[in-house]
N, C-alpha and C positions, 0 to 999 in steps of 0.2 A: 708266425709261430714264436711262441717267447724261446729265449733266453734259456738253455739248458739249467737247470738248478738243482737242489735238492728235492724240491716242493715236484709233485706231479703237473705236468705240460697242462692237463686241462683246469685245474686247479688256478692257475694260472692265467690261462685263456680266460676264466668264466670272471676272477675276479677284475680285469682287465675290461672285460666287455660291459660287467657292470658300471664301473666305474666312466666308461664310454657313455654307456646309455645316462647316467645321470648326467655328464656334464651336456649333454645332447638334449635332455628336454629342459633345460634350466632356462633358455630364452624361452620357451614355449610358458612353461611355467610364469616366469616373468611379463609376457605377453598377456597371459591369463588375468593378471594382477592387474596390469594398468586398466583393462578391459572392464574387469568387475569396479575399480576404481573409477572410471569415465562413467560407469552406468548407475555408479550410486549417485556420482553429483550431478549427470541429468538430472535424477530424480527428484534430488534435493531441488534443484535447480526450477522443477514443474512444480512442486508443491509449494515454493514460493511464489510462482507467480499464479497459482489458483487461489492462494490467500491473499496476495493484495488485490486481484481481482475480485474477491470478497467485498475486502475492506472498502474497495473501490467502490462497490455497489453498494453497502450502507451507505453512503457517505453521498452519491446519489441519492439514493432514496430520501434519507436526512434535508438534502437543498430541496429538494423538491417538492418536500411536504411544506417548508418553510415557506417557499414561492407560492407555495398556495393557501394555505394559513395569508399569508398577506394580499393575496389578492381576495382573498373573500373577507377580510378584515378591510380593505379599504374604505366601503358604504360606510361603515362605522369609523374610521379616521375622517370622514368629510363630514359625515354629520357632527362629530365632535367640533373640529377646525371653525365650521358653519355655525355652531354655540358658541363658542368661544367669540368668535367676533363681534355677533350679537351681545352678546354679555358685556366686551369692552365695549361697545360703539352703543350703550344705553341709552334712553333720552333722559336720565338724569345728568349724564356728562356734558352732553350738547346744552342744555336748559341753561347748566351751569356756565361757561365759556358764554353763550349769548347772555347772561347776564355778568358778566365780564368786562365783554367789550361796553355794552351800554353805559357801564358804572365809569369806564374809560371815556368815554366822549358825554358825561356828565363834570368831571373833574377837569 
């Protein structure tokens, strides 16, 4: 019972019990808070990792097409590799060299 005063006793009582009930759901309230606050940055938290799981899987996909690009490009790097040596190792070049040495065990 409050305090005899001027104001009427329930008057009193009621602004009393308000002020109870607020200070009484204020951890609740703040409770509230962290909660909505912990459940945004899960969120945040999934949608980054469903995006670099993205990026992850271009990026995949990207090696993988190159890995195959080069294995199906290989016939054609041997057959090039395969010219090329032919090209240098000509029988103009040998002709020449054996007529080299000859000119060499001439002199």
């Amino acid at each position: 019972m409050a305090i005899p005063t001027a104001v009427n006793d329930q008057i009193t009582d009621a602004v009393t019990q308000a002020n109870v009930k607020v200070l009484a759901e204020s951890p609740a309230m703040a409770m509230g808070a962290i909660y909505q606050t912990m459940a945004h940055s899960t969120g945040i938290l999934f949608e980054n990792a469903v995006s670099a799981q993205q990026q992850q899987n271009t990026l995949t996909q990207a090696s993988t097409n190159q890995g195959v690009m080069q294995i199906y490009s290989m016939g054609t790097m041997a057959d090039a590799a395969a010219t090329e040596k032919v090209g240098q190792g000509g029988i103009a070049d040998n002709l020449t060299s054996m007529l080299t040495v000859l000119q060499s065990f001439k002199g």
